[in-house]
C-alpha positions in Angstrom: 0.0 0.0 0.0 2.9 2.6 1.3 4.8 1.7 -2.0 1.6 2.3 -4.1 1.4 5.3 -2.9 4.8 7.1 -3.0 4.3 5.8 -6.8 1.2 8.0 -7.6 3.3 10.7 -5.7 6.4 10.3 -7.8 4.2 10.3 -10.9 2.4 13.3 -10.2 5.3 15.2 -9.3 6.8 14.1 -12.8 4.0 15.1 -14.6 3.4 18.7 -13.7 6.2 19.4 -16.5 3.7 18.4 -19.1 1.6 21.3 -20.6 -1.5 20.0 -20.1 -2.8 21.8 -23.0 -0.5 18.8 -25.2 -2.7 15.7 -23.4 -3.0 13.1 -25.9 -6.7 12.3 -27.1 -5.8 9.0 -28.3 -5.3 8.3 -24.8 -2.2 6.3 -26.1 -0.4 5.0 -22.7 -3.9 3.9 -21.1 -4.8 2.5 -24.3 -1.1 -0.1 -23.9 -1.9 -0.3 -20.3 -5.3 -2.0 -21.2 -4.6 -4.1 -23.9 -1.6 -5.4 -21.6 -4.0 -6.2 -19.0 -7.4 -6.7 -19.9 -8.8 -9.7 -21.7 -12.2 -10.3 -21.9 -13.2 -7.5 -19.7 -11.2 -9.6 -16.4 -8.0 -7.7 -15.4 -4.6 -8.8 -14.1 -4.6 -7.0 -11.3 -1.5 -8.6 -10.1 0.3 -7.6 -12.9 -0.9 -4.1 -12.4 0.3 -4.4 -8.6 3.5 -5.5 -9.5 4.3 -2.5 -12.2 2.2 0.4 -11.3 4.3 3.2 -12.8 2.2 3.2 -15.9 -1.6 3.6 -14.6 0.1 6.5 -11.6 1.7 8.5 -14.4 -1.6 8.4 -17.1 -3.8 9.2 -13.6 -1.0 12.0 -12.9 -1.1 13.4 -16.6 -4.6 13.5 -16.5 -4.5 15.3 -12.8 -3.2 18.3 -14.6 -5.2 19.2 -17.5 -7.0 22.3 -16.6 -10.8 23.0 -16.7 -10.2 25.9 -19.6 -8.4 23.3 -22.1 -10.8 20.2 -21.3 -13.4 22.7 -22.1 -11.9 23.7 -25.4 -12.6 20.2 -26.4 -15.6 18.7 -28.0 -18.1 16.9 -26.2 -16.9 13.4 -27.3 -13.5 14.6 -26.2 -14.4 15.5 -22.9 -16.9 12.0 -22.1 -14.1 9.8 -23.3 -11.5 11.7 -21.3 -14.0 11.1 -18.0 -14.8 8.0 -18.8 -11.3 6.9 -18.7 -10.9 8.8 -16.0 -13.0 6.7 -13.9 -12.0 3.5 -15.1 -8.4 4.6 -13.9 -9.2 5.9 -10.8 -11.3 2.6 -10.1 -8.6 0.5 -11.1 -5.7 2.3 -9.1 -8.3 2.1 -6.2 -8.2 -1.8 -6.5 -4.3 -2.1 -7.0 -4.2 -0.1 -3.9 -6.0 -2.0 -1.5 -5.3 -5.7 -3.7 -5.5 -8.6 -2.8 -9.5 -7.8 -2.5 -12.4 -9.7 -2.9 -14.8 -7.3 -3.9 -14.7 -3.3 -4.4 -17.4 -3.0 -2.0 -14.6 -4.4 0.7 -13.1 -0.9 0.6 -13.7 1.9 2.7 -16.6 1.2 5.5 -20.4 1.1 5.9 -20.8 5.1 6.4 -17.8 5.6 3.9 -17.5 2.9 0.5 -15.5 2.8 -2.2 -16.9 5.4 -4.2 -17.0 8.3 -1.8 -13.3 8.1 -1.1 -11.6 11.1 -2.9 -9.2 9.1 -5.4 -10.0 11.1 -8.0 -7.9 13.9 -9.1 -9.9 16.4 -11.7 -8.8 19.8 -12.7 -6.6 20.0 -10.0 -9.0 19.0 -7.1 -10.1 15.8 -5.6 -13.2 14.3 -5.8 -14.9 10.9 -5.3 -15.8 8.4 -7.9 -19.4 9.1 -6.8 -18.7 12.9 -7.8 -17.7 11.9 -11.2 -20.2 9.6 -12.3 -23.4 11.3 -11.0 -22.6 15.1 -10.6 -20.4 15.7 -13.5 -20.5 12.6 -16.1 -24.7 12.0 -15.7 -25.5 15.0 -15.5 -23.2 17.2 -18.0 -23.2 14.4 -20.6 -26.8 12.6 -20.6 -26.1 9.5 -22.3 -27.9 6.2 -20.7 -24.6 4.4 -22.7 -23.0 5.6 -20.2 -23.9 3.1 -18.3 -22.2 0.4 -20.5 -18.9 2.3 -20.2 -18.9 3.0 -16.3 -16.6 -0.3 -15.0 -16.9 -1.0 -10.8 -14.2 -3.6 -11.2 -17.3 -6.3 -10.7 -18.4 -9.4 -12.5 -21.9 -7.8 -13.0 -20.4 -4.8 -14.6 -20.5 -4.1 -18.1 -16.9 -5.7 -18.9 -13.8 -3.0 -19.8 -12.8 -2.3 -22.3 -9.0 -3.7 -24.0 -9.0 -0.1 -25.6 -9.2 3.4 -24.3 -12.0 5.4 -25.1 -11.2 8.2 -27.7 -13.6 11.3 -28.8 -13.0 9.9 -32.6 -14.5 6.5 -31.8 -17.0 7.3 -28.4 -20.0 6.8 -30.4 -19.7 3.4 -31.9 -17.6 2.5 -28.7 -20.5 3.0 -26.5 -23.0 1.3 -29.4 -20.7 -1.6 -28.6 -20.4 -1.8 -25.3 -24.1 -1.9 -25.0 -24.4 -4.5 -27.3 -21.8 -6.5 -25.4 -23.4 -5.8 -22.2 -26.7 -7.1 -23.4 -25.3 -10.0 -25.3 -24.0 -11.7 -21.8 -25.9 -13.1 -19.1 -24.6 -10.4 -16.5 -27.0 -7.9 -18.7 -30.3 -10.0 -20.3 -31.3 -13.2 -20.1 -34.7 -13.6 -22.4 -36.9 -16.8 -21.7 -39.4 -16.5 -24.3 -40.8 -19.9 -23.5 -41.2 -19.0 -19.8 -43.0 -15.5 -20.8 -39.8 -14.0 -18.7 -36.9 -11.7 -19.4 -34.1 -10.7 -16.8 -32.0 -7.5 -17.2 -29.2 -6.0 -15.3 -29.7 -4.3 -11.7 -28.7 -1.5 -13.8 -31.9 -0.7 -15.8 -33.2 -0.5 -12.2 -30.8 1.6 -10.2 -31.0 4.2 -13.2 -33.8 3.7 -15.2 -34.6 7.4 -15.2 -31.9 8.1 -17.5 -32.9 5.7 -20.0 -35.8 7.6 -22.0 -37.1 4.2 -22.2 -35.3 0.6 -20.6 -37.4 -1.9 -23.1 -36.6 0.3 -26.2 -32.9 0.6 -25.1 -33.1 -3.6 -24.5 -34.6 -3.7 -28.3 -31.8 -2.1 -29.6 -28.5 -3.0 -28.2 -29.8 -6.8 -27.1 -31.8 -7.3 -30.0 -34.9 -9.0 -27.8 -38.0 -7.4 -27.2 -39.3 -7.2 -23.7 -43.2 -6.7 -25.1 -45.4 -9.3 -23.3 -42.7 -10.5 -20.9 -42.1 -10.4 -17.1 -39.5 -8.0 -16.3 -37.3 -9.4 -13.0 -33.6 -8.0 -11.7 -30.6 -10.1 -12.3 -28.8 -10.0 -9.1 -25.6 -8.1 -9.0 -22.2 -9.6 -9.0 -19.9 -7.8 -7.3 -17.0 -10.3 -7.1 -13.8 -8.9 -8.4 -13.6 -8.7 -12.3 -10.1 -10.2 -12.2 -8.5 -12.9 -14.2 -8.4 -16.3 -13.3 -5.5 -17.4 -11.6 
């Protein structure tokens, strides 16, 4: 933990030489960093552990772009930029405190994983929880968003082997949805039974889907007309390799 640490302060330090206004929208070093360790949306979280310099310095990098230059950016820009951002910060989070079970082992009952302030944006610290529902949901309404958002869980839509880019957001998150939908952690359709199951997800933030069964139809390519509509229960074992 104390070496993980003195890491991301190395790393930081290192980066404030780099003019933020030159950050890299191909999002090149996170983009290595996930196809290194990601494979079928489980990471190798050991392998992360063991070299951590990478994930410190892209976090660090991304610490210091200021709010006036991320704003110069178009939208797509600036929602792939956060999105990566969380996915980082999440997966720093769990190098930190690895070997974990779960996510939700972090932290304690009045303060969890997400409302620990991990997350360094525009100079400040903020909570994961800040990111994703003060900034991300509600700047950039996009129920895709969703799909993108990774907890480091089984249930989770699965990450990405690829950074997220402003060129390629949109048919990123097209796929990711499709993805998500395609796997048992995000519909399971039994037509036979008159009964469809869909991720805890459509539930915990069904308001910012204009419409959950027309969403279903599109990305999972099942309608839900006619069918019961139950929860699948969330898995929120570790979305790490197998060992």
């Amino acid at each position: 933990m104390k070496k993980a640490i003195i890491t991301v302060l190395v790393s930081s330090m290192a980066a404030l030489s780099i003019p933020a206004g030159t950050f890299g929208q191909s999002h090149a070093s996170f983009d290595d960093l996930l196809k290194a360790h990601v494979s079928d949306g489980r990471v190798d979280y050991p392998a992360l552990k063991a070299t951590p310099k990478p994930l410190a310095e892209y976090l660090a990098i991304m610490g210091q772009v200021k709010e006036p230059v991320f704003k110069t950016w178009n939208r797509d820009q600036q929602l792939a930029f956060l999105i990566n951002l969380y996915n980082a910060a999440t997966l720093q989070l769990i190098v930190d405190y690895y070997p974990v079970e779960s996510i939700k082992k972090i932290g304690s009952f009045l303060k969890g994983p997400w409302d620990q302030k991990v997350v360094t944006l525009f100079g400040d610290m903020i909570t994961l929880n800040t990111l994703e529902h003060e900034i991300i949901r509600k700047q950039y309404p996009d129920p895709r968003v969703h799909m993108a958002l990774v907890c480091a869980a089984r249930g989770c839509p699965p990450l990405r082997s690829e950074a997220y880019t402003g060129e390629k957001l949109n048919a990123q998150l097209d796929d990711q949805s499709r993805t998500y939908l395609a796997s048992p952690s995000g519909l399971v359709v039994e037509r036979d039974m008159g009964e469809a199951r869909i991720s805890a997800i459509f539930k915990w933030y069904g308001e910012d889907f204009n419409s959950v069964e027309s969403f279903v139809e599109k990305y999972g390519q099942h309608s839900l007309r006619g069918l019961n509509i139950t929860y699948i229960k969330y898995d929120w074992t570790l979305n790490e390799k197998e060992r």
